[in-house]
C-alpha positions in Angstrom: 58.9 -5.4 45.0 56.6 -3.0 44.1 58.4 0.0 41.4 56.9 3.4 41.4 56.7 5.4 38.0 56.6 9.0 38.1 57.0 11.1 34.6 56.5 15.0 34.6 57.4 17.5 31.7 61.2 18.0 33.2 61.0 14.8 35.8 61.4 11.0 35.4 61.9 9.0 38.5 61.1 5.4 39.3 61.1 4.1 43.6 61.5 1.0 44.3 59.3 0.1 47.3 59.9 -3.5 49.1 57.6 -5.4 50.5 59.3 -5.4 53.8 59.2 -1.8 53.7 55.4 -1.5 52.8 54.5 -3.9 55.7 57.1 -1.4 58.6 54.6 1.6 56.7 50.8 -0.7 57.5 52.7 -1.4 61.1 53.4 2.4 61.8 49.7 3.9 59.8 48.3 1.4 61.9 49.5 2.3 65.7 46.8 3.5 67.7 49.0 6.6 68.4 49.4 8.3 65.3 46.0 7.5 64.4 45.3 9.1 68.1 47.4 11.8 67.2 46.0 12.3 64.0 42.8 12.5 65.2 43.7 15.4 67.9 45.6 17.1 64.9 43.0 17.6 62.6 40.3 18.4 65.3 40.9 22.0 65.4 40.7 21.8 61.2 37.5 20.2 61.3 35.8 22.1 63.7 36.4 25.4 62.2 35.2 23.8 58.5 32.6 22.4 60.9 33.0 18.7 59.5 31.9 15.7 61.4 34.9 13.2 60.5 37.3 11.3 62.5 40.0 9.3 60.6 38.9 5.5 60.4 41.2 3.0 62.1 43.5 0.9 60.1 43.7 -2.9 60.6 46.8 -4.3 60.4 45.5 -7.9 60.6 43.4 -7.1 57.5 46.1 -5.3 55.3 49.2 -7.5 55.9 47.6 -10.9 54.4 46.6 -8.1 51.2 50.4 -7.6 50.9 51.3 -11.3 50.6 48.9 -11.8 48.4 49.8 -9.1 45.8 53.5 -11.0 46.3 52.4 -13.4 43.9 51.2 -11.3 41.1 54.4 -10.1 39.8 54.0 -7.5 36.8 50.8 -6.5 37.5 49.6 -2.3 36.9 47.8 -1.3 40.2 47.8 2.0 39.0 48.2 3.9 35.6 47.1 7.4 35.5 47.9 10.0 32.9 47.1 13.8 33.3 46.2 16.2 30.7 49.3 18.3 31.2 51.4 15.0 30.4 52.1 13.8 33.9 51.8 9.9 34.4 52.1 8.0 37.5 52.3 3.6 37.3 52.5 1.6 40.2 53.7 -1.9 39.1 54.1 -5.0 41.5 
């Protein structure tokens, strides 16, 4: 399971995020409609900041063996960031 820290001046939460949850969120990211949809959403955006970009597609059959693998390194900080103004954010498998 991978634990979410967030700590703000007034705010302390931690979210739990299972692995069978993270692996429904790569299925859905990596549909060909939203990313379709995602696409057709953010034309109009682009065109008028006149950027060239399209969002890249996501491969399931790349991220899901990613997942299993971080599985087995229990305890591990992915992520540990701490902003000036005293807010901190830890993502811990």
């Amino acid at each position: 399971m991978m634990h979410v820290k967030v700590k703000a001046k007034d705010i302390r939460f931690t979210i739990p995020v299972p692995y069978a949850i993270l692996n429904i969120v790569i299925s859905i990211l990596s549909s060909k409609l939203l990313q379709k949809y995602a696409n057709k959403w953010t034309k109009e955006y682009f065109e008028r900041k006149k950027l060239d970009f399209t969002f890249p597609l996501i491969d399931k059959q790349t991220l899901i063996p990613i997942v299993k693998e971080l599985q087995n390194y229990k305890g591990i900080v992915l992520v540990d960031v701490k902003a000036k103004d005293g807010t901190e954010v830890k993502v811990k498998l």
